[in-house]
C-alpha positions in Angstrom: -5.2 -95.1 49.4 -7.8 -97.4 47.8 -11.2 -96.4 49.1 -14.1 -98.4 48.6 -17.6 -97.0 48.8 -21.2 -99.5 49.2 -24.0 -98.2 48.9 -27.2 -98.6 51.1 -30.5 -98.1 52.0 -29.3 -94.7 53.6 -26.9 -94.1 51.3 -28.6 -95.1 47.9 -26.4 -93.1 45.5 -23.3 -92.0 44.9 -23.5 -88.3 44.2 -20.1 -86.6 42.0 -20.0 -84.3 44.2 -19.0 -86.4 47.0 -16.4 -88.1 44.7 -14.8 -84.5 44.1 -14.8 -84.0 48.0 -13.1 -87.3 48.8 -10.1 -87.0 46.3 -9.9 -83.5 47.9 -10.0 -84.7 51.2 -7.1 -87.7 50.5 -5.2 -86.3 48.3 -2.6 -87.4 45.5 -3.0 -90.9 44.5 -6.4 -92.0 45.8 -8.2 -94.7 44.2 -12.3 -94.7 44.5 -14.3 -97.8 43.6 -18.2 -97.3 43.9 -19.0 -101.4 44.5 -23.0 -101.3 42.8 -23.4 -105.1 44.4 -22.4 -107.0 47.3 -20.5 -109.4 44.5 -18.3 -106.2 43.6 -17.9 -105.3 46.2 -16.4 -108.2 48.0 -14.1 -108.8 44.4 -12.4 -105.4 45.4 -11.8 -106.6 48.5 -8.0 -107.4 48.7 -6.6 -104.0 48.2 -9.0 -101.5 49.7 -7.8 -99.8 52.9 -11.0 -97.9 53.7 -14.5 -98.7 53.2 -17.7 -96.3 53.3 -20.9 -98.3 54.0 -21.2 -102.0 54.9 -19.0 -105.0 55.1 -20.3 -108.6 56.0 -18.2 -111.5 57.0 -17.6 -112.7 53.1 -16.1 -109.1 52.4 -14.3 -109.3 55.6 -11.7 -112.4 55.1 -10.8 -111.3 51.1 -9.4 -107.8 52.7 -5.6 -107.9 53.4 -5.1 -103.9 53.8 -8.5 -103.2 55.3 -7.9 -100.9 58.5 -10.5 -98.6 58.9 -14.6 -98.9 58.1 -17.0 -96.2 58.3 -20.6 -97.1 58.7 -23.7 -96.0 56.9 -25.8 -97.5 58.9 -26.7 -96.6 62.8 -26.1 -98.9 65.1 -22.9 -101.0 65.1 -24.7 -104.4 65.7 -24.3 -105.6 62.3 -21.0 -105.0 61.8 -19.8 -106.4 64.9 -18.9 -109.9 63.7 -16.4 -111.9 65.8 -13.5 -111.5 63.0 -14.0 -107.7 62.6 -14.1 -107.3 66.4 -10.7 -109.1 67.5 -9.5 -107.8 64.2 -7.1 -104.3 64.5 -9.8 -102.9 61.8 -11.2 -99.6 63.1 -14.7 -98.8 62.9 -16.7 -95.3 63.1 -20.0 -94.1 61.6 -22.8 -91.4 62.4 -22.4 -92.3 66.3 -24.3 -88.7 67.9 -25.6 -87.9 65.0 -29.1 -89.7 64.6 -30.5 -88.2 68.0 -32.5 -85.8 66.5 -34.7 -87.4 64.4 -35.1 -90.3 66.4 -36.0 -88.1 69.2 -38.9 -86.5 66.8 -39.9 -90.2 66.0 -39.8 -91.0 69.7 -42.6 -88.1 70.0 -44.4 -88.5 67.1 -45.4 -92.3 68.8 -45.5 -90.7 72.1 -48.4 -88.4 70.8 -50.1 -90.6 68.8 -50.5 -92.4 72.1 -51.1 -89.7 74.4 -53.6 -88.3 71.7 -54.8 -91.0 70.4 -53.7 -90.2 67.2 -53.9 -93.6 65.8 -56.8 -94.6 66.7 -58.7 -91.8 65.1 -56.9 -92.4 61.9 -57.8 -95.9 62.0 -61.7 -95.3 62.7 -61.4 -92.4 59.9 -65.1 -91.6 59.1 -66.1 -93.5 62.6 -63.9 -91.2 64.3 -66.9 -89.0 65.2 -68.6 -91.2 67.3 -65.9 -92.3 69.1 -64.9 -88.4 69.8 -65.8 -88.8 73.1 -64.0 -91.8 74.4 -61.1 -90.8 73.0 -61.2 -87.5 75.1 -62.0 -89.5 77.9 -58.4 -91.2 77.5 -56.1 -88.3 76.2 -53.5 -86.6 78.7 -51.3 -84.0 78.8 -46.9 -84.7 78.9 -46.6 -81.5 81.3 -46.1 -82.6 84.9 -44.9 -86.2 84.1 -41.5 -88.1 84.0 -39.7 -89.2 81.5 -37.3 -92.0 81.9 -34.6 -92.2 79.3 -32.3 -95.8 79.3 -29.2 -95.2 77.5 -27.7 -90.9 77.7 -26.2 -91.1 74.5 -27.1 -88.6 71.5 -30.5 -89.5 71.4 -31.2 -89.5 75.3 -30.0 -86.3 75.0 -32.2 -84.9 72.5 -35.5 -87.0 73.7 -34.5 -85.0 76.9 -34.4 -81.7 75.4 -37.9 -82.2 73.9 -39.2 -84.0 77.1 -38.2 -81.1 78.9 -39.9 -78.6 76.3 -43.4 -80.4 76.6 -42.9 -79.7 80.7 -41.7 -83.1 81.4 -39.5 -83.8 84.2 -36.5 -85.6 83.1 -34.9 -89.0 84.7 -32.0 -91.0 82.9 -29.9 -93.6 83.4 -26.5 -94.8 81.5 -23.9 -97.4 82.0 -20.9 -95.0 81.8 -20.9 -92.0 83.6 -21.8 -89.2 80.8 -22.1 -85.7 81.5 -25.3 -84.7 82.5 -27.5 -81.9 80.7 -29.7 -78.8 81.5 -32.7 -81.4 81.3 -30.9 -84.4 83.6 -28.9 -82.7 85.9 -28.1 -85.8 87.6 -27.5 -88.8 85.3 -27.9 -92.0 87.5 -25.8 -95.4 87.1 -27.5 -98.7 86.1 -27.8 -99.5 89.6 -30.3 -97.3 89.6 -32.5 -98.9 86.9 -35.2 -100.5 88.9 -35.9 -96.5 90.6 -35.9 -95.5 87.0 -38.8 -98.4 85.7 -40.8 -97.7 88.8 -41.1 -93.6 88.8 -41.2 -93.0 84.9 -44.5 -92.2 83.3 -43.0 -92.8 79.7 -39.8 -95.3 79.4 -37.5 -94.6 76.3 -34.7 -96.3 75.0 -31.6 -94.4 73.9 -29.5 -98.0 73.7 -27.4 -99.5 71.5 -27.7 -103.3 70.8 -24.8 -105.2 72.5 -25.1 -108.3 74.8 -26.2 -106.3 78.1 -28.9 -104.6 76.5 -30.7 -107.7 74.7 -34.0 -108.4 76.1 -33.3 -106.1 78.6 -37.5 -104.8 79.1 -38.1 -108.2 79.6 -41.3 -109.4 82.2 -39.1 -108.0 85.2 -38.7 -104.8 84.0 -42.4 -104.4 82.5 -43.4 -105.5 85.7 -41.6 -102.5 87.4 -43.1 -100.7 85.4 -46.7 -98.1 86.5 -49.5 -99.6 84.9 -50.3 -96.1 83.7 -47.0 -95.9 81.5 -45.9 -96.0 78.1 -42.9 -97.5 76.8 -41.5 -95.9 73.7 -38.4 -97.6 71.9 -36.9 -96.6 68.1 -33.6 -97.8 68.2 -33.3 -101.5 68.5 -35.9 -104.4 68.7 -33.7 -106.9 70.6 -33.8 -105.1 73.6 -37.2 -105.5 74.6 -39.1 -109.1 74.9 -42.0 -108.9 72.7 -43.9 -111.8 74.6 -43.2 -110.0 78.1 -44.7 -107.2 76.6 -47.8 -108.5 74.8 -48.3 -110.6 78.7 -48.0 -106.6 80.3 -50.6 -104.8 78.4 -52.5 -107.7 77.9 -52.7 -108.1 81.6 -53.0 -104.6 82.1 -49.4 -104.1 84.0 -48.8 -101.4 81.3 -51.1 -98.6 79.6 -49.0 -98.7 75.9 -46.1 -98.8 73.6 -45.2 -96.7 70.7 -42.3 -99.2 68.4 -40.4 -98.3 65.6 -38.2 -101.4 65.8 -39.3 -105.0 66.7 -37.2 -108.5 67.6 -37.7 -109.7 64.1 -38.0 -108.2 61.5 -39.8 -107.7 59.2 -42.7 -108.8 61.7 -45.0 -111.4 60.4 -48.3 -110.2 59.3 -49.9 -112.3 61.8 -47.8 -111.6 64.6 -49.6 -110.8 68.0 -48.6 -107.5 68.4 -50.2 -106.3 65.8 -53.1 -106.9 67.5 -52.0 -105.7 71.0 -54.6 -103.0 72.6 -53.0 -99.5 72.1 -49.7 -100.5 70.6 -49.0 -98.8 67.5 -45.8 -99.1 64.8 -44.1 -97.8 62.4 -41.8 -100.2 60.6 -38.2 -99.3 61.1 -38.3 -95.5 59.7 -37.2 -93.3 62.5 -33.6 -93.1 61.2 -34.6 -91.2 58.3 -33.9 -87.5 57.9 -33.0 -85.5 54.7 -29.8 -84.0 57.1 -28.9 -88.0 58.0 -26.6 -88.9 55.1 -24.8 -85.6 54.6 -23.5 -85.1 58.6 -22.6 -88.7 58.3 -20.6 -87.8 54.8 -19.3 -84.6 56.5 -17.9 -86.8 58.9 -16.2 -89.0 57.0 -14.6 -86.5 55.1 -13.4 -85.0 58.5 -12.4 -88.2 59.4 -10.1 -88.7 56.4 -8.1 -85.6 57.3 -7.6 -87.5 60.8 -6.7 -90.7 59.2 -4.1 -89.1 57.3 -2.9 -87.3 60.3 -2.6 -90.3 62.5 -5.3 -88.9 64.8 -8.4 -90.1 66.7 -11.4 -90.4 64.1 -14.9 -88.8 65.0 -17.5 -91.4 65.9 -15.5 -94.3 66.6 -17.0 -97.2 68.0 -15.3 -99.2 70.8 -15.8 -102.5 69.2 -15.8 -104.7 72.2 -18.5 -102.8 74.0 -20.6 -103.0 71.1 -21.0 -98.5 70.7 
């Protein structure tokens, strides 16, 4: 078995001990190459089986023996390129793992909004003066309603923290999941529009795939109360910028709290920058010092499966996109 590790922004290094764990894990015979460019990396292409980390397109047509990938990265968007998907190549990754800490970054906006947080950083040694308008506008989680799109790992756990701050809980998915102590009920995408019209805060726990681009577009904003908050840290394709700029602008919507945006990096003179109680953070909720070592405990688990023949942990049904 020829393994071939790349390493990423998540992933930046290559510690020994995961070396010693892998050879452990595969036994007899396995061959490790640690790629430290993309050029490498796609050179040892032709005789690698598995790969840990990304693959792009180039990579993609030099493998002849590739048949399983295991992302680094959340998210399967990127690695969902029309070769790879018709291909018989499986793909896994850290699928239910990331919930928790993009749950805490979903709250950490959701405060800074509620609180006005951010705006009192901003004023710094103004803050004083403006003490009393910001107390004017603060309010309390306990008694409203979250909405959470998407039930996945991280609808879960922004459920579980929604429900702690005395929040009821709504939340829809496209599959029928199992429901939770916080959603006892999880409703089907036919119940959407009931979701965008009764939530107080609207979170994303979606995927990127073709059915959930520019899904918050001006329809759904427009469902929306104009006393609510949209909250989204997972990906910035599924919301319309523009029909969001138009829906606080116009005062159709309070806020939003965004960790991801439809391009990125956003220009430094992009509109929403300047958007009246908008704040963001620039693509960081996926970070946690537990992120890369459940993914790696994965994949080591998932070698043992590999092995045995068996369903791996975290595999992503690459025609649905998750």
């Amino acid at each position: 078995m020829h393994i071939l590790i790349i390493p990423g922004v998540t992933m930046p290094t290559v510690e020994d001990s995961l070396l010693a764990r892998i050879r452990e894990t595969a036994g007899p015979g396995v061959r490790i190459t640690v790629a430290k460019s993309a050029a490498e990396a796609t050179a040892a292409m032709e005789d690698v089986e598995v790969i840990l980390g990304t693959i792009t397109p180039e990579m993609f047509a030099r493998a002849k023996k590739l048949t399983w990938v295991h992302a680094i990265t959340s998210g399967a968007d990127s690695y969902l390129f029309p070769e790879m998907v018709n291909s018989e190549v499986m793909l896994s990754g850290d699928k239910g793992l990331v919930g928790t800490h993009l749950a805490d970054h979903t709250f950490a906006l959701l405060l800074s909004l509620t609180r006005r947080l951010a705006r009192a950083v901003q004023d710094a040694p103004h803050s004083w003066k403006n003490r009393v308008a910001y107390r004017a506008e603060e309010f309390e989680l306990e008694g409203r309603t979250m909405g959470i799109v998407g039930f996945g790992g991280t609808g879960r756990q922004i459920a579980r923290r929604a429900a702690a701050f005395g929040m009821t809980v709504i939340a829809v998915d496209c599959d029928p999941v199992p429901p939770s102590p916080e959603v006892p009920v999880v409703w089907g995408s036919d119940r959407l529009d009931e979701l965008l019209r009764t939530a107080d805060v609207i979170t994303s726990g979606l995927p990127l795939t073709p059915h959930t681009r520019n899904l918050f577009d001006a329809r759904a904003f427009a469902l929306m109360k104009p006393s609510a908050l949209f909250v989204n840290v997972t990906r910035g394709e599924i919301y319309d910028a523009n029909a969001l700029m138009a829906a606080i602008n116009n005062g159709k919507l309070a806020g939003a709290g965004l960790d991801v945006a439809p391009q990125e990096p956003l220009p430094s003179d992009h509109a929403l920058w300047k958007t009246p109680n908008v704040i963001m953070t620039p693509h960081t909720a996926g970070a946690s010092q537990f992120r890369i070592s459940r993914n790696l405990d994965r994949f080591c688990r998932n070698i043992a499966l590999y092995r045995a023949g068996k369903p791996l942990e975290g595999q992503i049904n690459k025609s649905r996109g998750f």
